[in-house]
N, C-alpha and C positions, 0 to 999 in steps of 0.2 A: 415493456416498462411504462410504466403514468408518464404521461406528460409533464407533470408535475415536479417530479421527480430528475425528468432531462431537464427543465428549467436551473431548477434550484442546483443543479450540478455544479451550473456554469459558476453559482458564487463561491465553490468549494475547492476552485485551482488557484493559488498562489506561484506564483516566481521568485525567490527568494537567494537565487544566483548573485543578480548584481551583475551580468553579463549578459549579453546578446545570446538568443538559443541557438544551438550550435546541432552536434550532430544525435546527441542522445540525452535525455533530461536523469537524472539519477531524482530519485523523489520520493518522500516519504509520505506514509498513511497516517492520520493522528486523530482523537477525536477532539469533535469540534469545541468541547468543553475544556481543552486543554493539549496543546498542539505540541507541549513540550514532550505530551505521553503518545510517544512516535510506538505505532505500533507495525509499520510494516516497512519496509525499503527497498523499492523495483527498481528496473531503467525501464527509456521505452523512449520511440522516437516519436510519439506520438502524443503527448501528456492527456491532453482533452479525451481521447476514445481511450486511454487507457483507464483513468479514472472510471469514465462508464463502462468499462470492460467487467472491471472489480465491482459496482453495484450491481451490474446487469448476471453476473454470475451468483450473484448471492442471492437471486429471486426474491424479492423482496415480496412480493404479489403469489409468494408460495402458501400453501398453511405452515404452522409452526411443525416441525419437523427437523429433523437430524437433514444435513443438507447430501442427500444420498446420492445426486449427479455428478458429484464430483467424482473426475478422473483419478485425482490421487486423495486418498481419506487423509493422506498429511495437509493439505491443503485447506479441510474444516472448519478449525478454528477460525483461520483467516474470513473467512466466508459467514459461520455462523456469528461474529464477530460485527461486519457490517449488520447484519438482521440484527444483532440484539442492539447497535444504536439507532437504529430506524426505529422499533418497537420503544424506542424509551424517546418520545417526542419527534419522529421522524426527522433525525437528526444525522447525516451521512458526514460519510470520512472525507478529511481537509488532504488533498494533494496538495504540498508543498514541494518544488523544483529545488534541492541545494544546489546542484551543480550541471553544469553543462560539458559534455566529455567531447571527445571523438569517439565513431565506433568502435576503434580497437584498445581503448582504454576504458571502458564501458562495464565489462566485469570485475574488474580489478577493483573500478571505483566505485560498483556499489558493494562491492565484497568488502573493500576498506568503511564504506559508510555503516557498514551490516555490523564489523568488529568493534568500530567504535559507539554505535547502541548499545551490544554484549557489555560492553565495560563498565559504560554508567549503568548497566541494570536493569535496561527496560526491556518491559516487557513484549519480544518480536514477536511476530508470529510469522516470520522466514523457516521453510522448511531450515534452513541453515542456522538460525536461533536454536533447533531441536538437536542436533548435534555437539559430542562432549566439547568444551574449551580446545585440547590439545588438537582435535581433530578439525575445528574450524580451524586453527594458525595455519594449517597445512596444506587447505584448500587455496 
């Protein structure tokens, strides 16, 4: 990846907790035009290498192409996603930290963050957004 690119990263991670980081950061993807339009919701104990995780897997330094490395093709969107705001002003996605868990409360609590995007409507791109209503309550 550019150097450029791991520079400008660093302006792209927010903490938006309100508490000391704890064991797992729950955190949303959003673009940078508009942070309310959350487009993804991870954990990860690691905030900073996870963000670069998610540009660094979306090649950005690829040609324009269907993003075919990917392990799972549900996974796509998400990926061809970052590429298409890079290409519109080289503009990458805001990590934003809501909450700070313990490890064993970690899926619950992005699973709880995941249903409450579903609700308001926005547009996930969680393989678990792809899933009917009844069948995410169940997860």
């Amino acid at each position: 990846m550019n150097c450029g690119v791991h520079v400008a990263l660093e302006a792209q991670l927010y903490d938006d907790s309100g508490v000391a980081p704890g064991d797992v950061a729950i955190y949303s993807l959003s673009d940078p035009r508009d942070l309310r339009e959350i487009r993804y919701i991870g954990q990860t104990r690691a905030p900073r290498r996870r963000l670069w995780q998610h540009v660094s897997t979306a090649r950005l330094w690829s040609p324009e192409q269907t993003p075919w490395w990917m392990r799972s093709p549900r996974l796509r969107p998400l990926y061809e996603w970052i590429r298409a705001l890079y290409r519109d002003g080289e503009r990458l996605p805001v990590m934003v930290i809501c909450a700070w868990v313990e490890a064993v409360q970690a899926r619950t609590a992005e699973r709880e963050h995941i249903c409450a995007c579903l609700e308001k409507q926005l547009p996930l791109l969680n393989i678990e957004g792809e899933l009917p209503r009844r069948q995410r309550l169940l997860i």
